[in-house]
Structures are given as C-alpha cells and as structure tokens.
C-alpha positions, 0 to 999 in steps of 0.5 A: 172832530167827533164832538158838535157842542161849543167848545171853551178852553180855560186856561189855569182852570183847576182852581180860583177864578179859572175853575169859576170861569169854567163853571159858568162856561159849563152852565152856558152849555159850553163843553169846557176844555180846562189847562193846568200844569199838572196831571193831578190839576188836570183831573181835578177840572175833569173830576168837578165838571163831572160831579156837577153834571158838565161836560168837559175835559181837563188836559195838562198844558204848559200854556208859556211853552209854544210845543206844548200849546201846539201839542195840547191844540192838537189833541183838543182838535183830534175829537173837538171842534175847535174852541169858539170860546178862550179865556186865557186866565193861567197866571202866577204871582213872585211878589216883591220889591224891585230892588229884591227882585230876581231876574227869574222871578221876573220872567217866569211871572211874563212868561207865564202870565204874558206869553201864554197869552201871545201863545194860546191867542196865536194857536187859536185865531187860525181855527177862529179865522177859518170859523169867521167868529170867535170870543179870546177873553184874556184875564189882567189885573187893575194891577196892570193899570195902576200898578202895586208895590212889590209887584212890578213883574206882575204889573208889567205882565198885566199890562201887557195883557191890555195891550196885547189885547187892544192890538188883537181886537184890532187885527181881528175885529173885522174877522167877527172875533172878539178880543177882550180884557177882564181886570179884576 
C-alpha cells in the first residue's frame, strides 16, 4: 500500500450515474477506483478523471464474478489503501413481460444487479472491519419498491438490494460502517 488518500471504489462507473457518482466522489477528494466490464470502459473512467484533474484509476472487473472481484481487490490493495468509501451502482436492464421472459434474461439481470453486491460488500467489510469505519452505498430503484410492468427480474434484483442492505446496516452498524440504499 503506496497510496495515503481516501479511496471509493464505484462500480459500473464509466458512464451514467456511476461516472456522476465518480465525480463527485473525486471533487470530495476521494481518489476514485472505478469498474466497468470492459478495457475500453475502463480507460475511459481513468481518461475523464484525468481530464478533469482527479485522481483515480479505472480497472476492469466482473463485479457478478466472486474470482474476478477477489482479483480485482487484490490489485486495488497492492498500491491502495483499502477503500472507505463503496458504491455498488453496476447494474443491467433485460426488460420485458414475464410471460416473454427468458430464464437468462432473468438471472443475468440478478446477477448482475444483485450478486455484485453480495460480492463486492463481502470483499470489502474485512478491510472495513479491520478499519473499524467505512460507508457501502448500493444503488436500487423506486423500482424495487413498487415495481413496473415488463421489469420483473429488475424489480426482483432491486429489491433485493434493499434487503440486503438493511441486513448489512444490521451486521455492520456497530462496526462504525455504514450500510445504505439510494433508490432513484
């Protein structure tokens, strides 16, 4: 660990509300780690902090892939402190009726809008832990609270955010780490 700054890890932050999230983290004063599934999204993050004089670093990730998110945790700590700051937002939509619905539409989009989270908030409270502080910000959907016509795997995926998170808050609160849901 060569790096002293604050660190936040965005996931899905190359673009949309992750690459906002990102910015704003930056303007904090945070040097901001961002995922994307792609080499060329990953630059991307890098290449706009750049330009706007931010500190940061985008690196490729699979954040629904356990491997992957060790691998990725492993390079992040090998010249970073361990993040204070995660905001899970790496989300996917395969929108339509349920009787349309295939199964892999349906557990690709809770893979990756739910299972990342179970794995990035898993990789990261040992670190936090250790820290005794922390602040896991996973982003769901009003859609996950009221649902929507033609989105029944994204609902289900959202909602399951929420839960997950009010059971984190629970198991990590005392621990002086935060656990919250934003729901746009």
């Amino acid at each position: 660990m060569t790096d002293t700054k604050k660190i936040a890890l965005v996931t899905g932050a190359s673009r949309g509300i992750g690459k906002a999230i990102a910015i704003e983290l930056a303007q904090a004063g945070f040097f901001v780690i961002g995922t994307a599934t792609t080499e060329a999204g990953s630059a991307a993050i890098s290449d706009y902090l750049a330009a706007a004089g931010f500190e940061g670093k985008g690196f490729s990730a699979d954040v629904s892939n356990e491997e992957s998110v060790t691998a990725l945790f492993a390079s992040i700590l090998a010249d970073h402190d361990a993040p204070l700051v995660i905001v899970n937002n790496a989300g996917i939509t395969a929108d339509n009726l349920l009787m349309r619905m295939g199964e892999e539409d349906f557990d690709k989009v809770i893979e990756v809008n739910l299972k990342s989270v179970f794995n990035m908030t898993k990789a990261v409270q040992r670190t936090m832990l250790k820290q005794r502080k922390g602040s896991i910000i996973n982003m769901s959907s009003v859609v996950g609270v009221k649902g929507n016509a033609g989105q029944t795997n994204y609902a289900a995926s959202k909602a399951g955010i929420i839960g997950f998170s009010k059971s984190v808050a629970l198991e990590l609160g005392s621990r002086n780490i935060r656990s919250n849901v934003i729901a746009p």
